[in-house]
Backbone as CSV, one residue per row, in Angstrom:
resi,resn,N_x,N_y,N_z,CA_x,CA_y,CA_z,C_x,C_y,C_z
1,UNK,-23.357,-7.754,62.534,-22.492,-6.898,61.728,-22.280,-7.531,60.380
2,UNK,-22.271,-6.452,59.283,-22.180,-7.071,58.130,-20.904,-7.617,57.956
3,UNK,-20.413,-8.902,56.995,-19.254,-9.367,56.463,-18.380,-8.148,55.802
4,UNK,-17.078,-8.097,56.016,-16.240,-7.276,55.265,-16.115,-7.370,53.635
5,UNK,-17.004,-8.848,53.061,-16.955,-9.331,51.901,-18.388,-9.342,51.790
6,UNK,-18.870,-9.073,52.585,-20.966,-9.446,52.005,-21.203,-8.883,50.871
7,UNK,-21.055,-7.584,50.658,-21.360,-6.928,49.200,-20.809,-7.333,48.157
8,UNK,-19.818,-7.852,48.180,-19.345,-8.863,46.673,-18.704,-10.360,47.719
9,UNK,-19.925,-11.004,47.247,-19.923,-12.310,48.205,-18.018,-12.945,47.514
10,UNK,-17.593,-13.316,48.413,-15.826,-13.999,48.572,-14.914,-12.665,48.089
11,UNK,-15.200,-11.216,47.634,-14.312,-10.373,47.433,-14.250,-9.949,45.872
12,UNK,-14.648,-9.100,45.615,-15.002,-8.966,43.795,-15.469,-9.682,43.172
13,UNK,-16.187,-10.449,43.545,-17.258,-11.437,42.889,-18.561,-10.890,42.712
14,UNK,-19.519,-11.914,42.297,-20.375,-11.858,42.374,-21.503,-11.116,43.910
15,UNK,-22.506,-10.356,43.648,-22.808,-9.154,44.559,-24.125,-9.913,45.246
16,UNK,-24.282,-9.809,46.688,-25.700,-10.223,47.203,-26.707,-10.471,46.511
17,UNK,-26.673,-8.948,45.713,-28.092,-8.299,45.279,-28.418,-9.426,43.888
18,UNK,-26.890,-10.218,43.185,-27.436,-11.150,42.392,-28.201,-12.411,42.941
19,UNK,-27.204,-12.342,43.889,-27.970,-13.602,44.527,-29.496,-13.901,45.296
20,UNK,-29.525,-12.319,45.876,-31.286,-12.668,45.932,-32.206,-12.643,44.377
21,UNK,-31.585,-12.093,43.475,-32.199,-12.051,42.228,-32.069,-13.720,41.870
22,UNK,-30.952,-14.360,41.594,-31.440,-16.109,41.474,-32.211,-16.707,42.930
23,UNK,-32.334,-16.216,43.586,-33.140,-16.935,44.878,-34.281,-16.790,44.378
24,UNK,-35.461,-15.633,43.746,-36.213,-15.143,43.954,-36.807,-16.015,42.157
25,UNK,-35.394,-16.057,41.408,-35.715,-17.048,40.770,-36.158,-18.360,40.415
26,UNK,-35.262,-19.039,41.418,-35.333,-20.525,42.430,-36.951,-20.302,42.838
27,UNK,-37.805,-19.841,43.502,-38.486,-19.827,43.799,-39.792,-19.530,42.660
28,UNK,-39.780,-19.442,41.675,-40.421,-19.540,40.457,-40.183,-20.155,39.771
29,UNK,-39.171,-21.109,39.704,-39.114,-22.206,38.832,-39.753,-23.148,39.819
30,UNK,-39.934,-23.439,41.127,-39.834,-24.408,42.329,-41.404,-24.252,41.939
31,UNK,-41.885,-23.074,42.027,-43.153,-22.881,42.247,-44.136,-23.801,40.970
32,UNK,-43.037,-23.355,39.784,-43.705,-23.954,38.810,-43.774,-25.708,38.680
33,UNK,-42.674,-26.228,38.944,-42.610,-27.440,38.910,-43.259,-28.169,40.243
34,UNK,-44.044,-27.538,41.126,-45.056,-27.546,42.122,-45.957,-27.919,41.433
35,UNK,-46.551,-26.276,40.481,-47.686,-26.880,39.816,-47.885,-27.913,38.830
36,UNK,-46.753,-28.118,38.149,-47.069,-29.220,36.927,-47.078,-30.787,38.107
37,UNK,-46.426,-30.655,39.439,-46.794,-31.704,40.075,-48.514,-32.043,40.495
38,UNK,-48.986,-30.863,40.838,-50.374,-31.292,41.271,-50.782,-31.413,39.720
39,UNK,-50.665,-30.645,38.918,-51.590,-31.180,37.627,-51.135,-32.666,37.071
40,UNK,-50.418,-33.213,37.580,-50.050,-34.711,36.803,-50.556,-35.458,37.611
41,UNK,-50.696,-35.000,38.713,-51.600,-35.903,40.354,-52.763,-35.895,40.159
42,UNK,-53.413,-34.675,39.911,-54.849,-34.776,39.407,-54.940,-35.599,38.111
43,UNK,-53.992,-35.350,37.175,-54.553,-36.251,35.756,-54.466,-37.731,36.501
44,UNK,-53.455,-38.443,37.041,-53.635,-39.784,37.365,-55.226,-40.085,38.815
45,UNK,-54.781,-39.245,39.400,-56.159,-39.193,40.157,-57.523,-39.244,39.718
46,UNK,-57.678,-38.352,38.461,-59.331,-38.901,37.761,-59.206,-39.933,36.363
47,UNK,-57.975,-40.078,36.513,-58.312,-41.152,35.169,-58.363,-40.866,33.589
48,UNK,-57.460,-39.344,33.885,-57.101,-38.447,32.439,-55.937,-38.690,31.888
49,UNK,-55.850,-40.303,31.378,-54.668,-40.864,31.365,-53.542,-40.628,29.798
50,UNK,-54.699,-40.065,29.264,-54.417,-39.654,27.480,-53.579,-38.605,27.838
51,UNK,-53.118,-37.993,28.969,-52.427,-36.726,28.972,-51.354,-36.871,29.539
52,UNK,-50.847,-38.045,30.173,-50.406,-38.555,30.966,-48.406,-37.934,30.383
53,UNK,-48.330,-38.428,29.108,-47.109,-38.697,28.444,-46.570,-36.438,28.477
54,UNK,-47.928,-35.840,28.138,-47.862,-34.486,27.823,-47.325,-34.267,29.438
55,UNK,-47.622,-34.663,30.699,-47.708,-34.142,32.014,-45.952,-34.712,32.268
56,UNK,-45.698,-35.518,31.780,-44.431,-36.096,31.676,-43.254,-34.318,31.228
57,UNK,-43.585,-34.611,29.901,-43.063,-33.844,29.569,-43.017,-32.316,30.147
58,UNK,-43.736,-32.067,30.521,-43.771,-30.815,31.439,-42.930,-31.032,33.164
59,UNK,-42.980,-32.105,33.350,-42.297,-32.847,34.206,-40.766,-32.165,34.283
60,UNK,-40.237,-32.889,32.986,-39.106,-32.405,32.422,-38.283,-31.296,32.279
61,UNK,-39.379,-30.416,31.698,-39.263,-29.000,31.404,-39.006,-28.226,32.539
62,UNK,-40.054,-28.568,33.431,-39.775,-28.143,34.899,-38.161,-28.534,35.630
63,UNK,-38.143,-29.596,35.692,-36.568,-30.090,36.243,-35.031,-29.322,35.337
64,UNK,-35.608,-29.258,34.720,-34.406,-28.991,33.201,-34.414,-27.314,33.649
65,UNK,-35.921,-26.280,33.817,-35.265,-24.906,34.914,-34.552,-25.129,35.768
66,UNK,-35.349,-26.013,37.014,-34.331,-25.997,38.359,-32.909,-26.310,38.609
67,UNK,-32.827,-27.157,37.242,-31.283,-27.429,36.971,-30.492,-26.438,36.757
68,UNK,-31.052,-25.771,35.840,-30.583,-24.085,35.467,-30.154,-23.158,36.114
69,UNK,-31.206,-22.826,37.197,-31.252,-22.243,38.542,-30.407,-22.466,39.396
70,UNK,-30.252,-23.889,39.546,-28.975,-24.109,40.511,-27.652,-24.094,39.949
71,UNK,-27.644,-23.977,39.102,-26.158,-23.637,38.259,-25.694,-22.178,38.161
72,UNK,-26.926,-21.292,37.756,-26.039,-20.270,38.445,-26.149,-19.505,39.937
73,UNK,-26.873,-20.357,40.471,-26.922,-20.095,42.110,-25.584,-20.285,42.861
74,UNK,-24.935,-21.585,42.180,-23.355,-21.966,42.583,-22.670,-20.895,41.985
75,UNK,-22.915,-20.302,41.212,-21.904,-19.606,40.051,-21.926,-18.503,40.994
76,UNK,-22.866,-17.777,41.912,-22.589,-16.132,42.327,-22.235,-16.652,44.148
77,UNK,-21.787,-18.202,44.576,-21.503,-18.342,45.649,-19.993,-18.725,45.739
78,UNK,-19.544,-18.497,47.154,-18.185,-18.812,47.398,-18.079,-19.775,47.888
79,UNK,-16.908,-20.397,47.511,-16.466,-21.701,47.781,-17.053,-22.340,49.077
80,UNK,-16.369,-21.103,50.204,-16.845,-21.923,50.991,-16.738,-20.357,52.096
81,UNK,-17.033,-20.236,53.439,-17.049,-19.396,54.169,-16.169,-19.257,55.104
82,UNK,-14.812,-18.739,54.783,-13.402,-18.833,56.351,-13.475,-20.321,56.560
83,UNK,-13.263,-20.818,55.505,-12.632,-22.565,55.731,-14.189,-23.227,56.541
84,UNK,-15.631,-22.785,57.009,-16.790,-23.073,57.614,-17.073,-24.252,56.540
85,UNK,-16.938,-24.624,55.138,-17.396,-25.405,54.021,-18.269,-24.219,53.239
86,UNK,-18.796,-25.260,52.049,-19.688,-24.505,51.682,-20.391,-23.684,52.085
87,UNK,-20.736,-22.553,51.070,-21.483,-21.654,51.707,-22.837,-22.344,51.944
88,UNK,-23.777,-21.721,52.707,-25.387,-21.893,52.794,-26.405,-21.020,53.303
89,UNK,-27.445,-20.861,52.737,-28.162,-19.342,53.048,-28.469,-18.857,54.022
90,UNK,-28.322,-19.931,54.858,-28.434,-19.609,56.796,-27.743,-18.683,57.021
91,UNK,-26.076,-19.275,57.007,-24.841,-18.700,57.581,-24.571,-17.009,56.514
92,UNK,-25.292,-17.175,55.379,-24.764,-15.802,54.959,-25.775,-15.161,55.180
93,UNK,-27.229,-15.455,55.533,-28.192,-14.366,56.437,-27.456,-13.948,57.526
94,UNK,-27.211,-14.806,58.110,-26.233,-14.583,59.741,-25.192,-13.481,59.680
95,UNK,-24.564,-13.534,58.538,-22.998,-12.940,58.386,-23.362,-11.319,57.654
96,UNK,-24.809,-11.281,57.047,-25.216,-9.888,56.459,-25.643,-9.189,57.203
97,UNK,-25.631,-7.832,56.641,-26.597,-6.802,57.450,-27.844,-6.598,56.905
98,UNK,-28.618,-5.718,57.921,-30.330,-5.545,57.153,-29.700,-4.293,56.174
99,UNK,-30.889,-4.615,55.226,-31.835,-5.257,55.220,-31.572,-6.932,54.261
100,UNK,-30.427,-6.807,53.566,-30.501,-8.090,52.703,-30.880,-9.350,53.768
101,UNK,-29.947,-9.535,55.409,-30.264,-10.274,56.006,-31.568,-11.056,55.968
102,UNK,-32.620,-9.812,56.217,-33.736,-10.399,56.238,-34.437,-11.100,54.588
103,UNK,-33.949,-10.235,53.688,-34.772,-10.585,52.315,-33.813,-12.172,52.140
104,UNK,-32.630,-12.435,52.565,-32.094,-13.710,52.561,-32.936,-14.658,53.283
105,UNK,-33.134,-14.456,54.773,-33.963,-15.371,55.674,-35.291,-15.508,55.141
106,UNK,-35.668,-14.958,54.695,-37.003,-15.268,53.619,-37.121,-15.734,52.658
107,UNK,-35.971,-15.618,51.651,-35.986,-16.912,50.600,-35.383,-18.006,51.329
108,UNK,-34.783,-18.021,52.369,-34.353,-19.197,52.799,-35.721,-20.207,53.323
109,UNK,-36.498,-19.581,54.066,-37.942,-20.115,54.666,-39.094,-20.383,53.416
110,UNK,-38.778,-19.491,52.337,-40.009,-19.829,51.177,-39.554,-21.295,50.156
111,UNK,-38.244,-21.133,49.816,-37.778,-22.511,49.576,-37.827,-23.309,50.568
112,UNK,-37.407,-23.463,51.693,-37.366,-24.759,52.612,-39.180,-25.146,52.240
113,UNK,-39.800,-23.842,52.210,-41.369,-24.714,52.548,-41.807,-25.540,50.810
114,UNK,-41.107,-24.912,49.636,-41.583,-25.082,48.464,-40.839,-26.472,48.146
115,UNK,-39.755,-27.098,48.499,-39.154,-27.886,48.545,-39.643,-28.934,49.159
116,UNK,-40.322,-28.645,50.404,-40.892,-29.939,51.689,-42.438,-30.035,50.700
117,UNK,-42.942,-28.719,49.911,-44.319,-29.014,49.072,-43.775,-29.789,48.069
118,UNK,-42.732,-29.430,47.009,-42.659,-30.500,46.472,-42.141,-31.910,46.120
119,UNK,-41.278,-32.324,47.644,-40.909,-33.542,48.003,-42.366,-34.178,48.448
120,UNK,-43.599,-33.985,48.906,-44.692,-34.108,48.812,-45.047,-34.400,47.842
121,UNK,-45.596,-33.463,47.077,-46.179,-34.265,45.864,-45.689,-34.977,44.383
122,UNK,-44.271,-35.035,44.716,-43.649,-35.706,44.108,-43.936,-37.708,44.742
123,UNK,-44.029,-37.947,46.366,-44.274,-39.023,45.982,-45.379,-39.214,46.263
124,UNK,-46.796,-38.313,46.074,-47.470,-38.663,46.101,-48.159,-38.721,44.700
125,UNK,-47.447,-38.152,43.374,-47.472,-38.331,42.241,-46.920,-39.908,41.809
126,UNK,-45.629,-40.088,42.199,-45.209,-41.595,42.490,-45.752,-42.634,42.236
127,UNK,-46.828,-42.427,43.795,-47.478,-43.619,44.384,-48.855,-43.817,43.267
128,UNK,-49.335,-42.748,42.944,-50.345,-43.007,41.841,-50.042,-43.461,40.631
129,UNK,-48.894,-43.090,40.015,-48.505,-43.670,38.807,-48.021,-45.273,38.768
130,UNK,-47.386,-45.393,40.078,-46.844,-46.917,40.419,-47.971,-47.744,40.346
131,UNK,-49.199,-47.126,40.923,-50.695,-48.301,41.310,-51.397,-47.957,39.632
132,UNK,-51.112,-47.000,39.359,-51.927,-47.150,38.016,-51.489,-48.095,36.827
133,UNK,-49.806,-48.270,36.761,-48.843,-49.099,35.767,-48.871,-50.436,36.243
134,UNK,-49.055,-50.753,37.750,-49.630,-52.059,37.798,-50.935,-52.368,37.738
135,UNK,-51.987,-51.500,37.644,-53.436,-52.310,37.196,-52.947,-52.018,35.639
136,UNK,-52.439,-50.944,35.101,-52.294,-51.448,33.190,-51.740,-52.970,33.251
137,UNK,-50.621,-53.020,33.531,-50.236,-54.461,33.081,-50.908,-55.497,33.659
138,UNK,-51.645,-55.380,34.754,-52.599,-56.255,35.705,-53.705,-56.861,34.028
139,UNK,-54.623,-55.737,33.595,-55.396,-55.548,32.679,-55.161,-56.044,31.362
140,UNK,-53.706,-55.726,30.988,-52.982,-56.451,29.340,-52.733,-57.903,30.260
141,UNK,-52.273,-58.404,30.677,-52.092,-59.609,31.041,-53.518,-60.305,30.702
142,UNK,-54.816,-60.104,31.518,-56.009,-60.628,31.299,-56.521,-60.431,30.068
143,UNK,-55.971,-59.515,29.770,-57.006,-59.388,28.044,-56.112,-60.605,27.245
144,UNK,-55.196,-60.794,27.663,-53.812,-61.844,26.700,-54.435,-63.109,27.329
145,UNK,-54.828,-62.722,28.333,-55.716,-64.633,28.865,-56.754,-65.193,27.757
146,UNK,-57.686,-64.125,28.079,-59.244,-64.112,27.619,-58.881,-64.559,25.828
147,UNK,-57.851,-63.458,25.338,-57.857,-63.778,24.276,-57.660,-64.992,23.718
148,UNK,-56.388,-65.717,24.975,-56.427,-67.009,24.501,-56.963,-68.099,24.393
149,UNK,-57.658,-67.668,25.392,-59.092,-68.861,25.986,-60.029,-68.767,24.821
150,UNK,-60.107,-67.693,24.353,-61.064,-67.210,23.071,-60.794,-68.197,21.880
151,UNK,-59.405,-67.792,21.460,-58.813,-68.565,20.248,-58.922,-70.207,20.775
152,UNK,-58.688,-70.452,22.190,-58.588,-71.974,22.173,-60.180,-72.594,21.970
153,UNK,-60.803,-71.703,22.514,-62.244,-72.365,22.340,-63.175,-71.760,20.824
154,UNK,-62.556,-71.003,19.989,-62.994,-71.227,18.715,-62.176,-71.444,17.883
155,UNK,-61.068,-72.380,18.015,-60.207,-73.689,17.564,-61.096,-75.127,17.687
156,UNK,-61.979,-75.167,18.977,-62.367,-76.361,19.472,-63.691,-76.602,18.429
157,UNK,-64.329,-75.522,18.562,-65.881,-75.612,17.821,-65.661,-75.781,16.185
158,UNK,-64.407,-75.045,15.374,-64.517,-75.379,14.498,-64.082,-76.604,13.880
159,UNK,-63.151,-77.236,14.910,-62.702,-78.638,14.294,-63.964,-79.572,14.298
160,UNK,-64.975,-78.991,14.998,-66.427,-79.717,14.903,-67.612,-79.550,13.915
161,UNK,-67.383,-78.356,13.392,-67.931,-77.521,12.230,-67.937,-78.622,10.826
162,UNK,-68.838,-78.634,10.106,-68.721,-79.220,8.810,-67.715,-78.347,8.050
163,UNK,-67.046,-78.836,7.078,-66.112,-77.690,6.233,-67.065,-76.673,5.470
164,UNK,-68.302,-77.026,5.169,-69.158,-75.654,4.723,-69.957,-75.242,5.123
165,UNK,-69.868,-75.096,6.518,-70.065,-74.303,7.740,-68.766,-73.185,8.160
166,UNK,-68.124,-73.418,7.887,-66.898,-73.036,8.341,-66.629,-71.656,7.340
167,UNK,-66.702,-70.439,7.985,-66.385,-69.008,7.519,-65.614,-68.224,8.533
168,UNK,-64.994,-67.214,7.151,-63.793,-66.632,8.461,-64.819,-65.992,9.173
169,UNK,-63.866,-65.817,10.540,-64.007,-65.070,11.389,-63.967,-64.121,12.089
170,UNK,-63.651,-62.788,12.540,-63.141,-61.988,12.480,-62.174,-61.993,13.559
171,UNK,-60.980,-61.374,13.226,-60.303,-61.549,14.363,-60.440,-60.491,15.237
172,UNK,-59.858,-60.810,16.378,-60.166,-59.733,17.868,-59.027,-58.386,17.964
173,UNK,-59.846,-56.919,18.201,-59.527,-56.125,17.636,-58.359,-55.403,18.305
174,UNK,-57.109,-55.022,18.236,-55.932,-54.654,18.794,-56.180,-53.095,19.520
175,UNK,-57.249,-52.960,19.424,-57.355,-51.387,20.518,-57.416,-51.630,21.821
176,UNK,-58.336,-51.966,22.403,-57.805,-52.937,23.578,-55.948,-52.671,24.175
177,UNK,-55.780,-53.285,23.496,-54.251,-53.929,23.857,-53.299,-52.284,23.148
178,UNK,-53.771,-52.108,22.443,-53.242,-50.567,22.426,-53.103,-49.858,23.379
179,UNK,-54.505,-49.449,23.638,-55.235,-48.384,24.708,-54.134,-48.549,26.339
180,UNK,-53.974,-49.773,26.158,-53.222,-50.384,27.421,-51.817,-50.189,27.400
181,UNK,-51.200,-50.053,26.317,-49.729,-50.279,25.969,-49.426,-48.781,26.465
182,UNK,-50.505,-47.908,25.704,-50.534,-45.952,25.549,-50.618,-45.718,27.185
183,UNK,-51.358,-46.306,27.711,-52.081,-45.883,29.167,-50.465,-46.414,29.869
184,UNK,-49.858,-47.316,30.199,-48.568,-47.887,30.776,-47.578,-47.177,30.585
185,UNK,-47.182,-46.725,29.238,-46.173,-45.922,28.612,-46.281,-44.319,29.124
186,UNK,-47.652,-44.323,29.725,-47.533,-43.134,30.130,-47.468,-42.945,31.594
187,UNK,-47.805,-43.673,32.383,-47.332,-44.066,33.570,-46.158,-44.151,33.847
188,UNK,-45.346,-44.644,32.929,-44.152,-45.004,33.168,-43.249,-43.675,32.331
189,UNK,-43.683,-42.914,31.858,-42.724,-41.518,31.467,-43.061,-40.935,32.951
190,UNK,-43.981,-40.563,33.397,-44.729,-39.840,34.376,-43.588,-40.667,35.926
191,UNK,-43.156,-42.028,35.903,-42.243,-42.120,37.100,-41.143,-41.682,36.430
192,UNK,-40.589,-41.966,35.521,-39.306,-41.450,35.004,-39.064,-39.905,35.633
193,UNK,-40.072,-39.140,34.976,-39.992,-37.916,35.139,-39.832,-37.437,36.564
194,UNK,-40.675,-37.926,37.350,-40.536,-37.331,38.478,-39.485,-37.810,39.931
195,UNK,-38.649,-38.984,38.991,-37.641,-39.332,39.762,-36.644,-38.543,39.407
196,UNK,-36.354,-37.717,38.822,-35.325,-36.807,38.425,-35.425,-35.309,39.260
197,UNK,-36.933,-35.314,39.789,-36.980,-34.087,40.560,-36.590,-33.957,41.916
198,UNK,-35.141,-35.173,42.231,-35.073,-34.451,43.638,-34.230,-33.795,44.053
199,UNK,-34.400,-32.803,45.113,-33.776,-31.657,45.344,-32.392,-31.667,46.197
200,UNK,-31.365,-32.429,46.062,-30.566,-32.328,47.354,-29.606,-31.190,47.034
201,UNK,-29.240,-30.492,45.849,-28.398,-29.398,46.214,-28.852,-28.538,46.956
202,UNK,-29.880,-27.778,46.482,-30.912,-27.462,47.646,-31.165,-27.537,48.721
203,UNK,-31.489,-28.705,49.155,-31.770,-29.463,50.399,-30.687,-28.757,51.295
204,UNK,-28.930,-28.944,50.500,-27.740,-28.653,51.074,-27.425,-26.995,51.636
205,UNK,-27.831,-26.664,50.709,-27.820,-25.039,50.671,-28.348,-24.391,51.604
206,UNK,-29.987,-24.465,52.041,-30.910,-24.044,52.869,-29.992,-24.528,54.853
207,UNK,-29.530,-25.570,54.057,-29.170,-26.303,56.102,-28.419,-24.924,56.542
């Protein structure tokens, strides 16, 4: 049986019919920040690391909707249900009549699954960026060896050099050590970013 309040969820409020309209929303922002997850998984996965900082940022963009989304998802819900706590989309499928019942139990099941997809590839975006920022700095560390071993051993030869033998040299070229700084920095926007994507209001809502 339907709630005596279902049609304006807590009593002149806000109406079901908004609330499957932000559900249905939730689920297109979720969807999207899905995809910018596999596309930042694939860029660290083949080694398309120049894009790395751009995949970041889309990162962002994505989290910065869902934030959105859940703000006014709280905004068209009631406090809480006959003193039960917060509301959650279970208990007000339960408490509606068809047909919203059902169009509720279905965004409730398409988020639970888009949520468990992208608690997925969130750390499996993670785990690639973590192993990729330690071979960058693995890599600048050795080039900072080599280099020095370099300078120490053409320090050694020229103190052996006649003085008109002795011409500059060129020094060793900072791309290298660039390329490495760019490649890390972007690894490391890319964990930033995707530690901000996790879902527990959500998480809360669906129980």
């Amino acid at each position: 049986m339907s709630d005596p309040q279902a049609d304006g969820i807590g009593g002149g409020g806000p109406t079901l019919d908004e609330l499957v309209m932000v559900l249905h929303r939730e689920r297109q922002v979720l969807e999207g920040m899905l995809f910018r997850l596999v596309e930042a998984r694939g860029l660290l996965a083949t080694g398309e690391a120049r894009f790395l900082s751009w995949a970041a940022a889309d990162l962002e963009q994505a989290a910065a909707s869902v934030r959105e989304v859940e703000v006014r998802r709280t905004s068209v819900l009631p406090p809480c249900l006959d003193g039960e706590g917060p509301a959650t989309l279970r208990g007000l499928a339960r408490r509606t009549s068809e047909p919203i019942a059902s169009i509720l139990e279905d965004h409730r099941v398409g988020l639970g699954r888009l949520a468990g997809e992208v608690g997925a590839a969130t750390e499996a975006t993670q785990e690639l960026a973590a192993e990729g920022l330690c071979r960058a700095r693995a890599s600048d560390l050795e080039l900072a060896s080599a280099g020095t071993a370099e300078s120490d051993d053409r320090g050694r030869r020229a103190a052996h050099e006649p003085l008109q033998h002795r011409r500059p040299r060129p020094q060793p070229q900072p791309q290298d050590e660039l390329d490495l700084e760019i490649l890390s920095a972007g690894y490391e926007a890319v964990l930033a970013a995707s530690a901000r994507l996790a879902l527990p209001s959500l998480v809360a809502f669906l129980a």
